[in-house]
Each structure stands twice: as C-alpha cells, then as structure tokens.
MILOMI-343433 format. One record per residue (C-alpha): x, y negated, z negated. Coordinates in Angstrom, 2 decimals, decimal comma. Last residue first. Layout:
# MILOMI-343433
{{X; Y; Z}}
...
This chain:
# MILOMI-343433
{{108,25; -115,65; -65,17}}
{{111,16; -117,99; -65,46}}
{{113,68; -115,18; -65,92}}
{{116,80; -116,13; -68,54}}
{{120,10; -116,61; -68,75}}
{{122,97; -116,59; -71,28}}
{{124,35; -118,64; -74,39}}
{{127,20; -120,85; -73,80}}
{{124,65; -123,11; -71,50}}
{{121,43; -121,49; -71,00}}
{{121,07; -120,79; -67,18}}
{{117,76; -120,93; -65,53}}
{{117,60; -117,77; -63,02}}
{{113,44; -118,87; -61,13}}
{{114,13; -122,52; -61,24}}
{{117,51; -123,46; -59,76}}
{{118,81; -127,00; -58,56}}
{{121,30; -125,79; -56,36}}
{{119,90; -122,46; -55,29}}
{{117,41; -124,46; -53,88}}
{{114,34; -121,61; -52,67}}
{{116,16; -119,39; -55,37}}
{{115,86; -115,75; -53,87}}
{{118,69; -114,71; -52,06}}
{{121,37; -117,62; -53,35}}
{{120,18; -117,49; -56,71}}
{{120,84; -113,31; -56,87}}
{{124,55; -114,52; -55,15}}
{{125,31; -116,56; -58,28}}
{{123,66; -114,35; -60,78}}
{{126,08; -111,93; -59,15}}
{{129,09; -114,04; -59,36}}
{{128,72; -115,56; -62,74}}
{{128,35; -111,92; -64,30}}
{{131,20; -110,90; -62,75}}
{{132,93; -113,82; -64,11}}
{{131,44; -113,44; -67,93}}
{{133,83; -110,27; -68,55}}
{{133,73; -109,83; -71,80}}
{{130,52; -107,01; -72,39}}
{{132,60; -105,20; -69,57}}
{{133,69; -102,08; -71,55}}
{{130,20; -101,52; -72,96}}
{{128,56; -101,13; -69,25}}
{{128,51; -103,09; -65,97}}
{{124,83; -103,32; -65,23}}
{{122,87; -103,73; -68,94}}
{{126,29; -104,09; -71,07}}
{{126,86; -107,32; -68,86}}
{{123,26; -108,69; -69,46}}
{{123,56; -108,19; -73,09}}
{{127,30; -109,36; -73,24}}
{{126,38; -112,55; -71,49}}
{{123,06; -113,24; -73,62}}
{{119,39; -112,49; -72,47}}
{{117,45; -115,81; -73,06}}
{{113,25; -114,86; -72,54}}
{{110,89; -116,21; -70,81}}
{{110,38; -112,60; -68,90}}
{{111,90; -109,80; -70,84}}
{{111,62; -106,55; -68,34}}
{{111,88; -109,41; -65,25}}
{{115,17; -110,26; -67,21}}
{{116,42; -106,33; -67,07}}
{{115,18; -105,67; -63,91}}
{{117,07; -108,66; -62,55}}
{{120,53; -107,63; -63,58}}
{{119,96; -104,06; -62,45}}
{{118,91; -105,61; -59,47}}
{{122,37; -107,40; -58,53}}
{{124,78; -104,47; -59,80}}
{{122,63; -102,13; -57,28}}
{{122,70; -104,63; -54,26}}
{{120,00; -106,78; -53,26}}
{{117,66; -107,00; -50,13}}
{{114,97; -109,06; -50,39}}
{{111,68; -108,12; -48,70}}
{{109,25; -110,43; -47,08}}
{{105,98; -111,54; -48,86}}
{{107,30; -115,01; -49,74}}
{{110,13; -113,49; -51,98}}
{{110,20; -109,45; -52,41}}
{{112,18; -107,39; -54,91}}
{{111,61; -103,21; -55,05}}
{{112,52; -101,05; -57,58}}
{{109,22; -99,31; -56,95}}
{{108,13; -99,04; -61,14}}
{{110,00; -102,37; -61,29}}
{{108,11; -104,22; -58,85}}
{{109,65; -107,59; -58,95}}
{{107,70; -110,22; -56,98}}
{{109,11; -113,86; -55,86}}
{{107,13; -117,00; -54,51}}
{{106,54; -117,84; -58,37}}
{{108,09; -115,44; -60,81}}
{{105,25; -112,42; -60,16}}
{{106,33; -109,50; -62,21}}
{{104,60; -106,27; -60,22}}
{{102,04; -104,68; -62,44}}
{{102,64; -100,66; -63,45}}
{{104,13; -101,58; -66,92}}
{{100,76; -103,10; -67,79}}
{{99,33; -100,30; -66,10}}
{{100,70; -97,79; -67,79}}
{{101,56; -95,03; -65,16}}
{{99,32; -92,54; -63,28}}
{{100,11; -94,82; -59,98}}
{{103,74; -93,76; -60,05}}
{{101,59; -90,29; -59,64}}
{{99,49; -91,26; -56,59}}
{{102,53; -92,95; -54,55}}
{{105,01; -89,65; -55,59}}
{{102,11; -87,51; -53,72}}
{{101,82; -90,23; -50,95}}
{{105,69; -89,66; -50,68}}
{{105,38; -85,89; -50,48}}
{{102,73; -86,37; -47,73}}
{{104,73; -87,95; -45,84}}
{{107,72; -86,00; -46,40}}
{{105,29; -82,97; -44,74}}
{{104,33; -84,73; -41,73}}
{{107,96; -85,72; -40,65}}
{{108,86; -82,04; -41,55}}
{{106,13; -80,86; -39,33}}
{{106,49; -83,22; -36,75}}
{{109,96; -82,65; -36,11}}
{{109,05; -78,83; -36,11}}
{{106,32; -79,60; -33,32}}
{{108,66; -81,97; -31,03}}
{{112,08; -79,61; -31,38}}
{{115,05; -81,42; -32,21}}
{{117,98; -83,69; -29,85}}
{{115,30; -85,48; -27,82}}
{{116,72; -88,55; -29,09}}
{{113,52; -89,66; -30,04}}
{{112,77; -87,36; -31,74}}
{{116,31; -86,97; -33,36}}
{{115,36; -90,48; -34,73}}
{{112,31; -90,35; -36,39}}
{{113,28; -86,79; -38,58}}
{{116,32; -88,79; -39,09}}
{{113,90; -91,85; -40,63}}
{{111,67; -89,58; -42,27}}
{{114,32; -87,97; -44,05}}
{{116,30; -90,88; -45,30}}
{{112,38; -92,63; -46,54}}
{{112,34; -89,52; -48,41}}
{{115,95; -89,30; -49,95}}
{{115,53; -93,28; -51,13}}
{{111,44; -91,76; -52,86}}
{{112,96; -88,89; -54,45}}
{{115,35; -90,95; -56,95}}
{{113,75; -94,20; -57,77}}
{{110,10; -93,04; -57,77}}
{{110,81; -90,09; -59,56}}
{{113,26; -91,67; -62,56}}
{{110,66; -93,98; -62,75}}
{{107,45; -91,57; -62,80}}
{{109,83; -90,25; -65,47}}
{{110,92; -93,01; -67,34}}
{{106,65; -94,42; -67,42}}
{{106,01; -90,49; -68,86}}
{{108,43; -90,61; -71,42}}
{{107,08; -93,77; -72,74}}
{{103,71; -93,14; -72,60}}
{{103,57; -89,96; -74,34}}
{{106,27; -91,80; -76,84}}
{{103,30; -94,58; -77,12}}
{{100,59; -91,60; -77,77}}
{{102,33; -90,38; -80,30}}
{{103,08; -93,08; -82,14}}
{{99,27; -94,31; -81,98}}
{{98,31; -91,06; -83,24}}
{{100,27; -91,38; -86,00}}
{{99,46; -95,08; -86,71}}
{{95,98; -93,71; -86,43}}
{{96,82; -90,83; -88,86}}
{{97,90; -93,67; -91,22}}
{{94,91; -95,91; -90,97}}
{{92,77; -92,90; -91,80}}
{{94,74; -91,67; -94,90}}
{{94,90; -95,56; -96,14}}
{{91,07; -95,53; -95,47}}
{{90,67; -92,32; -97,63}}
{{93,15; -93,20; -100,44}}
{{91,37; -96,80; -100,36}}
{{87,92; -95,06; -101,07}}
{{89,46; -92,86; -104,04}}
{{90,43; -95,37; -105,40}}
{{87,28; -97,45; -104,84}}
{{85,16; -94,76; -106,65}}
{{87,43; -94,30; -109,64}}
{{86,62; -98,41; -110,51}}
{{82,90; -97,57; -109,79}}
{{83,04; -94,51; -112,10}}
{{84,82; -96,31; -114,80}}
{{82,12; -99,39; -114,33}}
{{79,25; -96,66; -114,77}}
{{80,63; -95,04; -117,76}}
{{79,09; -96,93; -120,50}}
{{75,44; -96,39; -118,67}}
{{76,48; -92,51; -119,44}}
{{77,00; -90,74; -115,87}}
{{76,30; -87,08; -115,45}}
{{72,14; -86,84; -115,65}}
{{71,52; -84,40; -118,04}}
{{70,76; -81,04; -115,71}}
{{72,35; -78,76; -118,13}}
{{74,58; -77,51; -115,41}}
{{75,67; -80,99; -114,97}}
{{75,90; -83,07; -111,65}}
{{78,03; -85,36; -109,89}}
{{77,94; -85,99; -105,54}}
{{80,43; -88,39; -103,98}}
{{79,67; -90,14; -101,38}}
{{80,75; -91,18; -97,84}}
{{82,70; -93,48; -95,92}}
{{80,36; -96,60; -96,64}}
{{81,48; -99,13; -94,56}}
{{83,90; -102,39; -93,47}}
{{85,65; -102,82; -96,87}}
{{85,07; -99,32; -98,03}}
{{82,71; -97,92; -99,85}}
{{82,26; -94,40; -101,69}}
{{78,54; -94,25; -102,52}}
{{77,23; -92,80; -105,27}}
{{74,85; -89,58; -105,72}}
{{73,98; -88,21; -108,71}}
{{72,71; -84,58; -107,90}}
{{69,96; -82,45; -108,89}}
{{67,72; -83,36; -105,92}}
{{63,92; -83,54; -105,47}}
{{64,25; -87,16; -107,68}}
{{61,63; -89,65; -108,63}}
{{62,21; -92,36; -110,72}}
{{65,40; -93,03; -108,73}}
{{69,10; -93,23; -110,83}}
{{69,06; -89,61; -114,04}}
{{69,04; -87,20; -111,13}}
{{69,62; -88,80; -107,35}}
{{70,35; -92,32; -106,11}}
{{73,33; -94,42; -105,82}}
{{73,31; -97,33; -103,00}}
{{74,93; -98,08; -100,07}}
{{71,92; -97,45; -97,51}}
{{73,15; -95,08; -94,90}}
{{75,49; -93,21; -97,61}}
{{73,35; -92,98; -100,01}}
{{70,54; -91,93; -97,66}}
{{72,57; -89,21; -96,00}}
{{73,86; -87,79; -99,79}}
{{69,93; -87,58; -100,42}}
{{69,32; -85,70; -97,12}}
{{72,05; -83,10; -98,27}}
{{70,21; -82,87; -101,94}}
{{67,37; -82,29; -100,21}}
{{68,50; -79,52; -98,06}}
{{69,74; -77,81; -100,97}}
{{73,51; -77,53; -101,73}}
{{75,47; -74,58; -102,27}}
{{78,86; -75,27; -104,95}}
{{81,46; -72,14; -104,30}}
{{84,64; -74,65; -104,79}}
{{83,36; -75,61; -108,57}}
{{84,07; -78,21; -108,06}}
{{83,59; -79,69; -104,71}}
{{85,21; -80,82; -101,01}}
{{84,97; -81,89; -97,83}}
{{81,14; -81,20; -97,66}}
{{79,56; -82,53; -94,29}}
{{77,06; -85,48; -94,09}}
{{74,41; -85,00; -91,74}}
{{73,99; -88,28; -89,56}}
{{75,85; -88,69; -90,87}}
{{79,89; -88,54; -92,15}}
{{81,52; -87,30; -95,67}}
{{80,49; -85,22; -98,98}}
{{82,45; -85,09; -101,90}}
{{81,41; -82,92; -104,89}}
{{81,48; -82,66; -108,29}}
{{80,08; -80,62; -111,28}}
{{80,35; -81,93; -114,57}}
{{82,51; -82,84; -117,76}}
{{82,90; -86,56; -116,82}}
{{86,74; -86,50; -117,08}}
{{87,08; -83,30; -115,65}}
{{84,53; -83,46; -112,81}}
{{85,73; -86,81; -111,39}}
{{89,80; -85,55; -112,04}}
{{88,98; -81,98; -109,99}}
{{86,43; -84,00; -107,27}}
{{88,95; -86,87; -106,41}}
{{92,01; -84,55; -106,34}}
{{90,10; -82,28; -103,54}}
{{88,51; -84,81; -101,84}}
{{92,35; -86,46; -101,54}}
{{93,58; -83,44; -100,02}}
{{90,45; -82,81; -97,60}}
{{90,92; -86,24; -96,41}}
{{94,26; -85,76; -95,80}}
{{98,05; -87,62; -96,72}}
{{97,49; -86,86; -100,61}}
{{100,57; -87,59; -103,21}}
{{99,35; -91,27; -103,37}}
{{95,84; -89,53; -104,51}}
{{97,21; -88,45; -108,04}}
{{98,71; -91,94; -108,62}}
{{95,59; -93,51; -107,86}}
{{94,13; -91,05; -110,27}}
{{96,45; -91,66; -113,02}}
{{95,98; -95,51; -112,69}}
{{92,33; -95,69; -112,95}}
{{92,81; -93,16; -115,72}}
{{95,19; -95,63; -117,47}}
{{93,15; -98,71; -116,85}}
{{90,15; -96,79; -118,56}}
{{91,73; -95,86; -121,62}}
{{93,82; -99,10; -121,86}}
{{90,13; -101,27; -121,44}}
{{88,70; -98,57; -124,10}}
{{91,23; -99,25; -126,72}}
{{91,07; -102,93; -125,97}}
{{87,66; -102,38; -126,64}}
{{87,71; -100,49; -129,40}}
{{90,01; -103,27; -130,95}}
{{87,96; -105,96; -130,37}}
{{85,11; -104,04; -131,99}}
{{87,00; -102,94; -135,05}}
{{88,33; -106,96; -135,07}}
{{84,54; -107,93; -135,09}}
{{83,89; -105,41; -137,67}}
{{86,78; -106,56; -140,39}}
{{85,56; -109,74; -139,65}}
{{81,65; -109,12; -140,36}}
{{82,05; -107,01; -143,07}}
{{84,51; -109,72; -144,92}}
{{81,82; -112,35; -144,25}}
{{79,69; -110,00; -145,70}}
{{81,00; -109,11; -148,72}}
{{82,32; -112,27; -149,35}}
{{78,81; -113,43; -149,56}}
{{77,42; -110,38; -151,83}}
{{80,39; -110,81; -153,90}}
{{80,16; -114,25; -154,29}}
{{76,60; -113,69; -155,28}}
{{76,66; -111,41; -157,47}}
{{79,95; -113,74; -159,56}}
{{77,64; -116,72; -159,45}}
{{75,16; -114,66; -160,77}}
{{77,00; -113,78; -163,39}}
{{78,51; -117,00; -164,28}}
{{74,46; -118,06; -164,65}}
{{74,40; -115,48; -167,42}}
{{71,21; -113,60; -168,12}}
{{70,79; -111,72; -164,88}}
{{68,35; -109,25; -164,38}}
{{69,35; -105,89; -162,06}}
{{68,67; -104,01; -165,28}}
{{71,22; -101,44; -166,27}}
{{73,31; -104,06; -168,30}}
{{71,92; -107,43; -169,74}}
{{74,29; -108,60; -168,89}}
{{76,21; -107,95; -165,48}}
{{78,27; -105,24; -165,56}}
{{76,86; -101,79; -164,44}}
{{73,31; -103,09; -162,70}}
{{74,85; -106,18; -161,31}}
{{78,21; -105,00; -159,89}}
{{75,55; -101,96; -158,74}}
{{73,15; -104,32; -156,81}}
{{75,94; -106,12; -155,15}}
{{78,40; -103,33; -154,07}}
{{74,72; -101,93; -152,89}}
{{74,21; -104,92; -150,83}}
{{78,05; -105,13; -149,67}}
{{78,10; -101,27; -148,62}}
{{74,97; -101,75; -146,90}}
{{76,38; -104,74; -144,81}}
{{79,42; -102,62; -144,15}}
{{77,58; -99,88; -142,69}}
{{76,01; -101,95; -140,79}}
{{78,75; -103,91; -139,46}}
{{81,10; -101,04; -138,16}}
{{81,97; -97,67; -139,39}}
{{85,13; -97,99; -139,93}}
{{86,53; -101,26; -140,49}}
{{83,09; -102,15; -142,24}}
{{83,36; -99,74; -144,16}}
{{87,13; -99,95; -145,08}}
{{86,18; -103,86; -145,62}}
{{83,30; -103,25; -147,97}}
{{85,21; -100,32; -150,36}}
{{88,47; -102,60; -150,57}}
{{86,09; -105,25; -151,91}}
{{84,32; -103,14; -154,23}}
{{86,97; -102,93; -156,34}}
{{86,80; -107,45; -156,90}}
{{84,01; -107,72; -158,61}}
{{85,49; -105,35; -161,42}}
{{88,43; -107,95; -162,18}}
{{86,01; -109,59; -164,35}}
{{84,07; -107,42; -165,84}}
{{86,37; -107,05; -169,15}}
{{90,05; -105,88; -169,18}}
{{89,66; -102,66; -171,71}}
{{86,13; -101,78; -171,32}}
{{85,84; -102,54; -167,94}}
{{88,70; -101,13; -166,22}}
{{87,27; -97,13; -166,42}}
{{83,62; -98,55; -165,36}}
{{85,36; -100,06; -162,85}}
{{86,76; -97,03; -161,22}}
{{83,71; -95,48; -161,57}}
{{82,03; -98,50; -159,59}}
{{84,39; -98,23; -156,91}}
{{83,77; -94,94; -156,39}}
{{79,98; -95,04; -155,74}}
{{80,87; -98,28; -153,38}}
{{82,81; -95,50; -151,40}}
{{80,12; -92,86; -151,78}}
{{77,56; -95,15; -150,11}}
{{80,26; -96,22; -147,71}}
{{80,75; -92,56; -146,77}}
{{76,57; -91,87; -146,68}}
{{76,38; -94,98; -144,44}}
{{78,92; -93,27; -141,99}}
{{76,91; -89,78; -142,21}}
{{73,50; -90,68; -141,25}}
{{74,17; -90,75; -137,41}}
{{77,01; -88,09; -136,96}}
{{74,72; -85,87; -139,47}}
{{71,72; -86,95; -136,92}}
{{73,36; -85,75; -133,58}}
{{74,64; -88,41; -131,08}}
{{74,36; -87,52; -127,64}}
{{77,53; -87,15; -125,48}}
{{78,46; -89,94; -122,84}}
{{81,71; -90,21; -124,19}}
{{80,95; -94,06; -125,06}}
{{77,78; -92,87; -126,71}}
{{79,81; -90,12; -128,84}}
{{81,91; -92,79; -129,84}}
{{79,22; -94,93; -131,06}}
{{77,89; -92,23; -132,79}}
{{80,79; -90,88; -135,12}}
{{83,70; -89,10; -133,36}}
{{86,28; -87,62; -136,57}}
C-alpha cells in the first residue's frame, strides 16, 4: 500500500484518496482507541485510558509520518477530554489532574510522533540509499558483460527505460550525433530533438522536456561524461509527454549516467589496447622478415655481383649478359635497400657505442667508420647486447643466445669470444669500455 510520499519518490503523481487517506487511518485509529476505553472505563476508571491512544499515535506516526501523527495526538487529546475528563462531553476541564493528564498526552503524543517519524524517515532513506546502490550495482554488472558501444547502448537504454518507465535512447558523436541505440528499437527523431542531443553534448548540460523553459523537443537530454569529455547523451521521454525524471530521481540518473560512461571509455581503452596489439605483432613480423631478407638475400647478392665482376674481367663470360645479370642483382639489392627501409624506425637506427656502430637490421659492425669483420658466434653475441644496451645479460643468457640450451654451462667459450670481440673493437682491450664485465654475473653493452 504506496501513499504519497512514495508515489513522489516513484516519480508518479499522488491522487487525492492516496492524499486524504493516511489522516483518515489515524482518525479511525484514535476512533478505536476511544471504544476500547469506553469498554475499560467503567470497570478500571480513566486512568489507564490515556494511555490506548498511545499505540494509535506511534503507529501513525510510524506510518504515515509526522502529520498524521500530530493529528492523531490532537484528536487523542480532544477525545481523552471529551469521553473522560469531567465534566464529560464538554472539552471543559474541572479537575486540574485532568488537565495534567490532556496535557501529558498531548506532549507525549508528540514527542512520540516526532521519534517514531524521524526513525520512519531514517529508515526510508536507508531503504532508498540500498535501493539505489543496488541498481547502481546491477547495471554496472549488466555493462561488464558488454565489450561494444552498441552492446552497452543497448543495456543502458533497456535498464534506463525500465526503471524510469519511458522511452530511451543513446545518441553518440557531433557534429551530428548518431543513434547507437533506443527503446523502443523503431524510435524516429525530429531534427530538433537531434540538434538538442548536439547541444547537450557540446555544452555538458541537460536540456529538453520538463529542463529549459522552452523546449521544440520531446526529449530529456543528459549528458554522458567522461573524465576528459562528454561522449554523448542519453535521450528519456514518456508517451504521455510528463517529463521522465522526478527531482528525487535526478542523483539515480546521474549515478546510472557515469556507469554507463566508464563502460564506454573502458570499451574504448580496450579496443585501443586491441588495436595496439595488433599493430605491434604487424610490426613485429614485419621487422623478422625485412631481417630474415636482409640477412639471407643480401650475402647471395653481393656473391653474385662479385662473380658476375670477376668472369668479366677474366674474359671468361659474355660482356652484355654479364652486364645484365650484374645490372639486375643491383637492382634486387636496391629493392631489399627500400624495403629494410619500411621497418620501425626505432629498430631501423644503427646502435652507436662510442667509435663503434651496430646495424642490426644490416648485420653489419663498424668502428671509426671502417668495417669490422666478426665471425657468426662473435655477432650473435653482440646483437644480443646492442638489442639490450645498459643492460647485464648473464652467462647462460648470452650462451643460450649463440651456442644454444646445451651450452648454457660452458662460460669458456663465452670468455673466448668476448675476448676476441674486445680485441676488434675495444680501442684498449685491456682496460675495456664498450664489453664491461660484471663479475659472477655477465656482461653488458655500454651503449
């Protein structure tokens, strides 16, 4: 059984039985009391009488709140006095113990009224706080499920428009915002209700039926923000063309509106992460196989050209067919140049470790400008510092990286060729500074 102030909080207009009938209860209430002390007068005397119309003031006041249970301690008053108080049926009092006894009543009465209302308040609110929390909490739970914007529009605008009885829609981007999603699904929207959806969202702030004075649009409009921005808005209206929102339900709403504004920026962030994935495995797959090219096509080219070199000058092949392969493995090895130049250029950039460069992506070691030389065991070791430059790479790391698993123990080879990679490329290989050993631990590049 709703009376008004529930049918406030709801957002439903009170009608006038749910207005008038509270005080008519209490009015019946005290009415009881007074039989049932009419009944316990005549054999126990008024005394005990005062005290029936206390259960009547408190359940009043418990349920109906403070004005009911004011009247029911006025009339509980008037009718002690009327029915018991000498001289009876006249609300004159002979007897100063009567009045005493009026107006104890009347006082406890109140203070009782006023109790027994403050803790129905308190506990209408708690009531309402739990309410609330627990739909905050059954939407975000709703829109956990949702990975999309159009999935989370959808859950946002089926819980909006059931809990606030009304249609719902959720509208995103400008400079004309676009409808993700509504209920009822076959919703049309008039131009002016799309340019008020564009002002919410450019300015931040609710407008539409029942917000701005003036209004060309049937729709409520608020704004869904974010930290940064407003992502969008979303749209209620009722076919009766109330506005949607009750005052009461404005914090709710807000509350809802955030959700659903961190299910959309946790939706964005994670198709970026996506996105970003994707594009780093692009990357990754491409920089091993403009590697893989460069290390393995360009060797066999510079073979060619060299052969093709030296039976011309040997006289040993014909002139114009010597030129035509020499011409042609140039050109391949320009094309290999242009593509190993298609890679990331952070990975692309030769490591510079004072008077020596490492170009990975060309396998290729220089010191003072001239080439070094260095075997395969050697500049696999080397890659793999220049790949984590400042940084101690243990024995077994560095021994896994050129020898393999079944060589993680043997620290002599690995002794030996950081030996002879000091001696090519250390200007003292005495005192080192480019390989710095870390004693027990491994080496690293001083890049």
């Amino acid at each position: 059984m709703e009376n008004a102030e529930l049918q406030i909080a709801k957002g439903r207009e009170p009608t006038a039985l749910s207005l008038v009938r509270p005080y008519a209860e209490s009015l019946m209430m005290v009415a009881a009391s007074t039989l049932v002390g009419m009944l316990v007068a005549p054999r126990w005397g008024n005394s005990p009488v005062d005290l029936l119309y206390l259960p009547a003031v408190l359940a009043a006041a418990g349920f109906y709140g403070l004005g009911a249970g004011i009247l029911a301690a006025v009339t509980s008053a008037l009718a002690f006095n009327y029915y018991f108080a000498p001289p009876l049926h006249t609300f004159r009092i002979a007897s100063a113990e009567d009045i005493v006894t009026v107006a104890l009543l009347f006082l406890v009465a109140v203070v009782t009224s006023q109790l027994a209302a403050r803790m129905r308040a308190g506990a209408r609110a708690a009531e309402s706080s739990a309410v609330r929390n627990a739909t905050i909490a059954g939407l975000a739970r709703r829109l956990l499920s949702c990975s999309s914007d159009e999935e989370i529009a959808g859950v946002a605008c089926r819980e909006l428009g059931r809990l606030f009885e009304c249609n719902t829609v959720l509208m995103i981007g400008l400079p004309e915002p676009q409808v993700v999603a509504a209920r009822p699904s076959h919703v049309t929207l008039a131009p002016s209700d799309i340019a008020a959806a564009a002002w919410a969202i450019e300015s931040g702030q609710p407008t539409g039926r029942g917000i701005t004075s003036v209004s060309t649009t049937e729709w409520a409009y608020f704004p869904i923000r974010s930290d940064s921005a407003v992502i969008g808005v979303i749209g209620l209206a009722r076919d009766d063309g109330a506005h949607p929102v009750a005052p009461s339900q404005l914090d709710l709403l807000d509350s809802l509106t955030d959700q659903v504004a961190l299910a959309l920026e946790r939706a964005r962030l994670e198709a970026e992460a996506r996105e970003f994935a994707r594009v780093r495995e692009r990357d990754q797959v491409r920089s091993v196989l403009l590697s893989s090219i460069g290390q393995d096509l360009r060797a066999p080219l510079a073979e060619i050209t060299k052969a093709v070199k030296g039976l011309t000058r040997s006289g040993l092949a014909d002139r114009s067919l010597a030129w035509v392969i020499g011409s042609e493995a140039s050109k391949v090895d320009r094309y290999i140049s242009n593509l190993l130049e298609l890679g990331p250029e952070g990975e692309q950039k030769p490591v510079d470790a004072g008077s020596v460069k490492i170009d990975l992506f060309r396998r290729s070691v220089s010191r003072d400008g001239q080439e070094v030389h260095l075997t395969p065991k050697e500049y696999a070791l080397l890659a793999e510092m220049a790949k984590h430059p400042g940084r101690v790479l243990t024995h077994a790391h560095l021994l896994r990286t050129a020898w393999g698993p079944a060589q993680e123990g043997q620290t002599e080879y690995l002794r030996v060729a950081i030996r002879s990679l000091r001696q090519k490329l250390e200007a003292d290989p005495s005192n080192p500074r480019l390989i710095i050993n870390e004693p027990a631990v491994g080496y690293r590049l001083m890049a």
